[in-house]
C-alpha positions as CSV (number, residue, x, y, z in Angstrom):
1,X,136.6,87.2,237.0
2,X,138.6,84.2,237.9
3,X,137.8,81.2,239.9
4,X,137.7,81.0,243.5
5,X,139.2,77.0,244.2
6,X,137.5,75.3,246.9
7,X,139.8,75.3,250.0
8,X,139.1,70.9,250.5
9,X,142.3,69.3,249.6
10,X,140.2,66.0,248.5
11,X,137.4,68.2,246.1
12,X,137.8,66.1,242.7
13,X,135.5,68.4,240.6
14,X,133.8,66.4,238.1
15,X,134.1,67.9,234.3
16,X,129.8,69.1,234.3
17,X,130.5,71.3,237.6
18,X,134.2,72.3,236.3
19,X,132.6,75.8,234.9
20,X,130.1,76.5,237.8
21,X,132.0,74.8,240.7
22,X,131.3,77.9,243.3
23,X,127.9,79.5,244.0
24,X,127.0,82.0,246.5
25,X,125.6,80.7,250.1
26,X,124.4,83.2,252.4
27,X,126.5,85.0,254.9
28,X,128.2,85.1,257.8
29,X,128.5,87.0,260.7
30,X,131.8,89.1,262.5
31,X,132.6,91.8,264.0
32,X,133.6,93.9,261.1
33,X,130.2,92.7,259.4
34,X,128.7,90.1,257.4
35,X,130.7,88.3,254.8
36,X,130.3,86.5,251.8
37,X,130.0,82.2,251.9
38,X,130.3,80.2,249.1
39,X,130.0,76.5,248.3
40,X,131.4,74.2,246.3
41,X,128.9,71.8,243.6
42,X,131.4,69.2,243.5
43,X,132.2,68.2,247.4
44,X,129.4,70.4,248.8
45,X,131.4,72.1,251.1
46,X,130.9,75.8,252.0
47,X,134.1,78.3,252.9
48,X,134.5,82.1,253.2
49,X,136.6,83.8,250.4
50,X,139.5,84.1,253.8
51,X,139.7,80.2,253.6
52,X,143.1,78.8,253.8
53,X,144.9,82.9,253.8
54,X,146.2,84.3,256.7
55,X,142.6,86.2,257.3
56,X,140.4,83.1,258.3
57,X,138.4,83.7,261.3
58,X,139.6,87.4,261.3
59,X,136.9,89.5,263.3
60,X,138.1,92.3,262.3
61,X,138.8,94.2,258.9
62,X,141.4,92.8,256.9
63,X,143.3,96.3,256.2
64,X,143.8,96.4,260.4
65,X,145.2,93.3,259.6
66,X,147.5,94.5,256.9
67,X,148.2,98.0,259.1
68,X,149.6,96.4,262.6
69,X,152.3,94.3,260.1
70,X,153.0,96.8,259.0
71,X,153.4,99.2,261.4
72,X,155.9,96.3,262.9
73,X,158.1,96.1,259.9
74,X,158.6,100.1,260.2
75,X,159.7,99.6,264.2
76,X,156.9,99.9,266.2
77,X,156.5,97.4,269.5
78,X,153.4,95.8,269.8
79,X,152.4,98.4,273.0
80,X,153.0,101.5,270.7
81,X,151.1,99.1,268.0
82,X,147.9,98.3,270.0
83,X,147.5,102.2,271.2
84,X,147.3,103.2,267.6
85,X,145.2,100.8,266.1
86,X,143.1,100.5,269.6
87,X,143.2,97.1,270.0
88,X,144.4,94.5,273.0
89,X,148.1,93.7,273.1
90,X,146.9,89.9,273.1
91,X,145.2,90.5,269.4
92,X,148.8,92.5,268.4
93,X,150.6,89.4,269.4
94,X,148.2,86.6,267.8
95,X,147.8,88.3,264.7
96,X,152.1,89.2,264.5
97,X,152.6,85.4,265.2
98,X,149.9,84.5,261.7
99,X,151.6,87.2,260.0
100,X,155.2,85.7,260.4
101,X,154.3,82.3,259.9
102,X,152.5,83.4,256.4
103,X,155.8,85.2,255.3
104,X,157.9,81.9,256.7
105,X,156.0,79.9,254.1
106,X,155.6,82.0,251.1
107,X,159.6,83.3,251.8
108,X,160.4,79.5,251.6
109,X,158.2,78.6,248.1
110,X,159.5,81.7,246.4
111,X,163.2,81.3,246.9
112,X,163.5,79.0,244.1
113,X,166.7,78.7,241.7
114,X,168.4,81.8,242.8
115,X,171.4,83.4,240.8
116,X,173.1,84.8,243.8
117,X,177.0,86.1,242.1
118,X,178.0,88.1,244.7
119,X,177.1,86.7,248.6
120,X,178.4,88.9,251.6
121,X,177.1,87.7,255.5
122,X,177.5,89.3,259.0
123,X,176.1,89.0,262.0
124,X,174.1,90.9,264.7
125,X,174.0,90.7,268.1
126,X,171.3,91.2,270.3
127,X,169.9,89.7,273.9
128,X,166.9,87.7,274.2
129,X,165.6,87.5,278.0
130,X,168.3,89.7,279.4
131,X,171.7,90.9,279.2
132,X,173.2,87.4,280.8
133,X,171.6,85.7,276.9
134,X,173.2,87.4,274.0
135,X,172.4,85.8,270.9
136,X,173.4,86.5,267.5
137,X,171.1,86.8,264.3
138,X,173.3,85.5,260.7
139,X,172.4,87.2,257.6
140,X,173.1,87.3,254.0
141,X,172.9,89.4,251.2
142,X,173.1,88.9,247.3
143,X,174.9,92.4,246.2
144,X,173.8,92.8,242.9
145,X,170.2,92.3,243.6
146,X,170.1,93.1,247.3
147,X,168.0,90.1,248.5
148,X,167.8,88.9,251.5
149,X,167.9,85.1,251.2
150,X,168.8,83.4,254.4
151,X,168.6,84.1,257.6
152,X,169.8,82.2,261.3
153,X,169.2,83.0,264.8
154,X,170.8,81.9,267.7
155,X,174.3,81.2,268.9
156,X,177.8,82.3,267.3
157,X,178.8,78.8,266.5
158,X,180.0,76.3,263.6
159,X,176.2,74.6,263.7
160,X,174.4,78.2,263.1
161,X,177.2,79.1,260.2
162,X,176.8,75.7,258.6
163,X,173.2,76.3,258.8
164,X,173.2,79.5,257.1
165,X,175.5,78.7,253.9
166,X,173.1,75.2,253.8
167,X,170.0,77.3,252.9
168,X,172.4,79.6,250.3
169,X,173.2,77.0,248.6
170,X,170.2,74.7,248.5
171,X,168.0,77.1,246.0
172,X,171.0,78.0,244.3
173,X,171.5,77.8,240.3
174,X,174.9,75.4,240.8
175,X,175.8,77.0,237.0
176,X,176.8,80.2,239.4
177,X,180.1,80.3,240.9
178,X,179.7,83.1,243.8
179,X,182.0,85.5,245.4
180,X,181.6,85.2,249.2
181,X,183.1,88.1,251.3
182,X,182.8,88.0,255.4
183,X,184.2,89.6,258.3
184,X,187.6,87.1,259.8
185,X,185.1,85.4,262.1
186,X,186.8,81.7,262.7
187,X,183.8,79.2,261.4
188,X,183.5,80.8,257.9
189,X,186.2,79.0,256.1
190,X,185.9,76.3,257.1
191,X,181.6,76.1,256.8
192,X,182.0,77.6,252.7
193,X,184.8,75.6,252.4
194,X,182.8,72.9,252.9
195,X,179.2,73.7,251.1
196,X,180.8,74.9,248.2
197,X,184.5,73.2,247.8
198,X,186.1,74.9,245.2
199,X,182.8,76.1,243.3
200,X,183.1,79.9,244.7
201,X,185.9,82.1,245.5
202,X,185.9,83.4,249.5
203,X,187.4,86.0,251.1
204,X,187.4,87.9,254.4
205,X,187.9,91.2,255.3
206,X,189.1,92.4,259.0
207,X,188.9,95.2,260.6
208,X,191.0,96.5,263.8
209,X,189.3,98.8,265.9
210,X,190.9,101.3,268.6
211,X,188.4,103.7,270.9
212,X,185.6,102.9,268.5
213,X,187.3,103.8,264.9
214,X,188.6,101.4,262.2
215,X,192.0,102.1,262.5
216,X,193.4,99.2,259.5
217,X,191.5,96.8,257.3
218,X,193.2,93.9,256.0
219,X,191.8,92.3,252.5
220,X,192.4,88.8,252.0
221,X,191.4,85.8,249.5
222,X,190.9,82.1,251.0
223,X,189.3,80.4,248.5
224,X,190.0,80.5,244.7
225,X,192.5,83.5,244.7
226,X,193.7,83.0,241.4
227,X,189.9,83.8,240.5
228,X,189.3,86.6,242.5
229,X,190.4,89.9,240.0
230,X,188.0,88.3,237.4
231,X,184.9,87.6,239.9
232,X,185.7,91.7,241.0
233,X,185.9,92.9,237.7
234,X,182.6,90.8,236.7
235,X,181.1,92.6,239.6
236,X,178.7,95.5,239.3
237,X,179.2,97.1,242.5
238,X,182.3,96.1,244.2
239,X,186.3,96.7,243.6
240,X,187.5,95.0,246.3
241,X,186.6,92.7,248.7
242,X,184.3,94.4,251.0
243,X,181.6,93.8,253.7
244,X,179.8,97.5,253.0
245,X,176.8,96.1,251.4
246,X,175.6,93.5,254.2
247,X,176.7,96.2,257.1
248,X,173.8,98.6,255.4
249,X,171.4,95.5,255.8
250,X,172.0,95.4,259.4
251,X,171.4,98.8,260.0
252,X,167.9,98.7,258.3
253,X,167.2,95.5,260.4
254,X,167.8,97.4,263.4
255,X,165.9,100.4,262.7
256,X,162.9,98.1,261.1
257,X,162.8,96.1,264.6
258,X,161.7,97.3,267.7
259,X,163.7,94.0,269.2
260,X,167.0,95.1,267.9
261,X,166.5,98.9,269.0
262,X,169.9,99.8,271.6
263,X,168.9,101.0,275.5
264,X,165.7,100.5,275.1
265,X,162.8,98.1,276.9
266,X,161.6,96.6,274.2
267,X,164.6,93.8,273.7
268,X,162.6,90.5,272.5
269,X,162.0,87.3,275.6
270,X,161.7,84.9,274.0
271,X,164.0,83.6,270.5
272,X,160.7,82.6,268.9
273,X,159.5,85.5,268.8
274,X,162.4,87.5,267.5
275,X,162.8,84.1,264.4
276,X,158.9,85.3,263.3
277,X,159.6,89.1,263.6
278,X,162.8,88.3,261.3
279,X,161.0,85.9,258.7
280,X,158.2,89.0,258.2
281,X,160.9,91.6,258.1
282,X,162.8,89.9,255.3
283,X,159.2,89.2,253.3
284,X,158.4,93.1,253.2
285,X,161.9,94.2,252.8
286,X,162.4,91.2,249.4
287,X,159.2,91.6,248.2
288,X,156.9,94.8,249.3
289,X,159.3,97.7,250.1
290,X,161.2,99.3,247.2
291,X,164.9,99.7,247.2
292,X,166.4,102.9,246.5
293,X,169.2,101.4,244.9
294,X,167.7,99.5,242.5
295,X,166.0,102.8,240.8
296,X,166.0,102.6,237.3
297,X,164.7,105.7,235.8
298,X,161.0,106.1,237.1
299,X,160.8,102.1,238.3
300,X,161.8,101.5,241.8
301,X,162.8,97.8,241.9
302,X,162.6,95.7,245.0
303,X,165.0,93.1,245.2
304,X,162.7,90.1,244.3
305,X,162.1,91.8,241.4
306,X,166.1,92.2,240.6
307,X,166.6,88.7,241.6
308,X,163.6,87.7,238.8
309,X,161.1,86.1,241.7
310,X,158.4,88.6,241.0
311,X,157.7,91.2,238.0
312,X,156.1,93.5,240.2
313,X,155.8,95.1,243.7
314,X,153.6,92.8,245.7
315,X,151.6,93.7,248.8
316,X,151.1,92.9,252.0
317,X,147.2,91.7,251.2
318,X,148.4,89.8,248.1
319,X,151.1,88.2,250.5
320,X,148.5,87.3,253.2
321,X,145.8,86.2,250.8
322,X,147.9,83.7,249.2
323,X,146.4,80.6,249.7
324,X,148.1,77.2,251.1
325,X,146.1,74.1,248.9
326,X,146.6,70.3,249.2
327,X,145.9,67.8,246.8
328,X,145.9,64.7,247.0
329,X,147.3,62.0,244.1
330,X,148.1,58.8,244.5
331,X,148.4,58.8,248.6
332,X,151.2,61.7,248.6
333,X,150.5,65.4,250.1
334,X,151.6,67.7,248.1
335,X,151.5,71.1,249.1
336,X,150.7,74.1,246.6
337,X,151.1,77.8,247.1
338,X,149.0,80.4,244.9
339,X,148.7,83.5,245.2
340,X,144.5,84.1,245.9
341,X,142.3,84.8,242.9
342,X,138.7,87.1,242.8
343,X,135.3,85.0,243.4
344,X,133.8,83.9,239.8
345,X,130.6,82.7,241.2
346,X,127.1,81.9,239.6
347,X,123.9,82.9,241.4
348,X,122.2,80.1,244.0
349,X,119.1,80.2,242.4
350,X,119.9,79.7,238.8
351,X,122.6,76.8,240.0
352,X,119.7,75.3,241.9
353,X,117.7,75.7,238.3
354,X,120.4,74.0,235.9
């Protein structure tokens, strides 16, 4: 079994404890049970194997835990949530809110030098607080893997639009020259024309609509036209410019969100909470639930796996159990994400003896 790190960010284990550095210490008591304590030989400081993972201080059982996220990410509201599981709406909401801010951070240390060739990005609209507040949720969408990798809420404006192609392009491999297809709303030329220059080749498609049905769409290349028949021809899925792929996104964000649902009661109050429901919807969709697009013979790929962030399906535990470390050298924080590893301990007693 591996080693369970000790949770202080200023533990300096010395090189005659490096080997035996946890031992068991007694329990503690929940809800749920007693659980296991450890302590570490170098600082002498004791912590639970939940330390520093989105389980601390859980009085409950970590697979309720796992089971209310989700039951969220399938479309559930957090009434229909806490009848299920039989628990208080309060505990729904607290343990939703950990949940999202655990997928916020591990969303933001995996997207790391991403080979995005093909970028397509909409928009959704949706009311926060009532009908008089619509508000407008930007997404994006790598076609050839099917990641998710950005994501803005908020108004329809230049600010959010700049925001969006800013995170694109910051964990970008800048070796990639992307094809960039969006609907004809007014501030995306002007926001890609100004992240990526020249470096990509844009273009929009537009559809006119009469009593509900697309009646004409009109292609057309903005950026880098000369480019355009070789980026389509490099292409794996498309043949033309086309928004197809990022329309098929929104409609699983709809159905995966009980905040996005049509007529319904269950439209989100506050913008908070509808940014944290979003940022643990994209974590399970990258990262925990297969794509049925990405099947290759038996394997059902998710698109983290495509995109080359993982080499497997993770899970919602190994998500939450990931652990969130800080060390110390030379005055500076830095801040390290790993995923959790099993408890390699050595009996009390015979630490106590050597």
């Amino acid at each position: 079994m591996k080693s369970l790190y000790c949770p202080n960010p200023g533990c300096t284990p010395s090189k005659d404890v490096t080997t035996r550095a946890t031992i068991r210490y007694g329990f503690y008591q929940t809800r749920s049970g007693k659980r296991r304590r450890y302590q570490c030989r170098a600082c002498g400081k004791t912590f639970c194997s939940t330390s520093r993972t989105a389980y601390y201080r859980l009085q409950h059982r970590r697979v309720t835990f796992d089971e209310v996220a989700a039951l969220s990410v399938e479309g559930l509201n957090k009434s229909a949530i806490a009848r299920v599981k039989q628990i208080s709406w309060n505990t729904v909401h607290r343990w939703l809110e950990r949940a999202a801010s655990w997928s916020r951070r591990f969303n933001d240390r995996r997207m790391r030098r991403l080979s995005l060739a093909e970028l397509q990005a909409d928009e959704i609209q949706t009311i926060v607080g009532g009908k008089q507040q619509p508000i407008w949720i930007f997404v994006a969408l790598d076609v050839w893997s099917r990641l998710w990798p950005s994501i803005v809420v908020g108004k329809r404006s230049y600010r959010n639009t700049l925001d969006l192609f800013r995170n694109l392009s910051q964990p970008m491999n800048p070796e990639v020259v992307p094809l960039i297809t969006t609907d004809g709303f007014k501030f995306y030329e002007r926001v890609i024309g100004r992240v990526f220059g020249p470096a990509c080749v844009y273009g929009q498609v537009i559809k006119t609509r009469r009593n509900d049905r697309v009646i004409r769409v009109e292609r057309k290349a903005l950026i880098g036209a000369g480019r355009l028949n070789q980026a389509l021809r490099n292409s794996e899925d498309s043949g033309t410019l086309n928004t197809s792929f990022v329309e098929r996104l929104n409609l699983t964000i709809r159905q995966s969100s009980a905040y996005l649902g049509r007529r319904t009661i269950g439209q989100s109050r506050w913008k908070q909470c509808l940014e944290d429901h979003l940022e643990l919807l994209r974590c399970h969709y990258n990262f925990v639930r297969p794509h049925r697009a990405l099947k290759f013979g038996r394997e059902v790929r998710t698109p983290a796996m495509q995109a080359g962030l993982t080499n497997k399906s993770l899970t919602l535990r190994a998500i939450f159990s990931s652990r969130m470390f800080l060390r110390l050298p030379k005055n500076v924080i830095f801040m390290l994400f790993v995923l959790a590893r099993p408890v390699n301990f050595t009996p009390r007693r015979l630490a106590l003896v050597a």
